[in-house]
C-alpha positions as CSV (number, residue, x, y, z in Angstrom):
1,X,-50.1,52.2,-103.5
2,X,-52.8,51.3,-101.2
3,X,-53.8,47.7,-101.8
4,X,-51.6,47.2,-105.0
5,X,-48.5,45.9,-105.4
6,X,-45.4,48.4,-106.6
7,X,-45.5,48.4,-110.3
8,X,-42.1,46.9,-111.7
9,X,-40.3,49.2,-114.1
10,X,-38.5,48.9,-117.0
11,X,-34.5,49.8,-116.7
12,X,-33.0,52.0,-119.3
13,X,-30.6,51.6,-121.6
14,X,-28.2,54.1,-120.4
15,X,-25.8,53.5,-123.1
16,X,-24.8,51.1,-126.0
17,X,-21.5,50.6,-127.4
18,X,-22.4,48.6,-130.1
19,X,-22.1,51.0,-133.2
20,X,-23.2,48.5,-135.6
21,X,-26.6,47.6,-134.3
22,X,-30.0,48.6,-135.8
23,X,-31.2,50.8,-133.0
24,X,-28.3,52.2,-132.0
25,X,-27.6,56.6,-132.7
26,X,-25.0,58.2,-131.4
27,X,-24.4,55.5,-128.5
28,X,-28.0,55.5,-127.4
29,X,-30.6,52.0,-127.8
30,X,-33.8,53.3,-129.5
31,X,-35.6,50.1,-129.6
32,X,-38.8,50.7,-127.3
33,X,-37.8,47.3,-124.9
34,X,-34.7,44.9,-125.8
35,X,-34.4,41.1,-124.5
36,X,-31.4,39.8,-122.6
37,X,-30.4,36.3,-122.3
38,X,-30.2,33.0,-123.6
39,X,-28.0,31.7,-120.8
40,X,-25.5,31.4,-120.1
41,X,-24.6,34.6,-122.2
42,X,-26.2,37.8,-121.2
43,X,-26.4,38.9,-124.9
44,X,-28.8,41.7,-126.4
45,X,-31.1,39.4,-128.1
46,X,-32.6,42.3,-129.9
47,X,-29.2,43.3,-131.5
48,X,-28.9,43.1,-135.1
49,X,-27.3,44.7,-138.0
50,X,-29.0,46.4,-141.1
51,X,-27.9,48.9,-143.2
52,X,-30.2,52.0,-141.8
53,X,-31.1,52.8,-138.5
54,X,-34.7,51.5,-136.7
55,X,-36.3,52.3,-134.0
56,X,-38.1,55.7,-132.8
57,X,-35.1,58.5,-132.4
58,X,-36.8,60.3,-129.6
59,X,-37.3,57.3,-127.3
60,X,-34.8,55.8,-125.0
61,X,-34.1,52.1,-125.1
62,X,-35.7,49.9,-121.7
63,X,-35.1,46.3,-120.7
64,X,-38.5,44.6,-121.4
65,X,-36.9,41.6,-120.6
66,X,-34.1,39.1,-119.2
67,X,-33.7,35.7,-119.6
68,X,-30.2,35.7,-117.0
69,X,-32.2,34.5,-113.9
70,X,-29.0,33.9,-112.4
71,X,-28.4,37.5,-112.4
72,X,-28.2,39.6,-109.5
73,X,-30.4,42.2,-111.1
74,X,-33.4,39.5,-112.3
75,X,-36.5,39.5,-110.3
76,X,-38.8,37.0,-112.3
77,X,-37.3,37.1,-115.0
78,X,-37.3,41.3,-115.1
79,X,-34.6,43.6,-114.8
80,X,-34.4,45.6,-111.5
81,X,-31.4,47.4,-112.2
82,X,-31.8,51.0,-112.6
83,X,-30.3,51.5,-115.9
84,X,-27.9,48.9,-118.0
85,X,-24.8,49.5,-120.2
86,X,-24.6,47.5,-123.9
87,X,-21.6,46.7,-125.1
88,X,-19.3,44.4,-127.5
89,X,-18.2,41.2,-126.3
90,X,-16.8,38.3,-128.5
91,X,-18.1,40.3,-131.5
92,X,-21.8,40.6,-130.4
93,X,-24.2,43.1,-128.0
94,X,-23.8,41.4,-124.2
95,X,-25.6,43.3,-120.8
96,X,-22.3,44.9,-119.4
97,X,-24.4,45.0,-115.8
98,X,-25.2,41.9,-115.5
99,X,-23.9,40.2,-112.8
100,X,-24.3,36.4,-111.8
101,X,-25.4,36.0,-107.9
């Protein structure tokens, strides 16, 4: 891009193993962008629990995001890595990828 800077973009949610959340179908995150952080937990902010699914079933779940600045992946607070994993830790949704510098 002549004379602009690279775009960032926003990392998928390549999978979520957090059956109970909201947005999660069939192990895929079908909010439009989820937040991670508040340190020093990498959790899924945007995780919660209702009793029917939200979000838009054709769309795939991005990072829009991440308050872990300590985190390898976290340029300005944004995620550069190219995809994330969700998962259950301690009984709530934590960033399985991220990884402290």
């Amino acid at each position: 891009m002549k004379g602009r800077e690279k775009r960032m973009e926003m990392p998928a949610v390549d999978e979520c193993e957090v059956w109970d959340c909201a947005y999660n179908r069939d192990g895929g995150c079908h909010a439009l962008a989820i937040t991670v952080g508040d340190p020093p937990r990498a959790q899924c902010d945007t995780y919660f629990n209702a009793l029917h699914k939200g979000g838009d079933p054709a769309a795939v779940g991005h990072v829009g995001a991440c308050k872990m600045g300590d985190c390898q992946h976290n340029v300005d607070f944004e995620c550069q890595a190219p995809g994330i994993s969700v998962g259950a830790e301690t009984n709530t949704a934590h960033c399985l990828t991220y990884t402290s510098r």
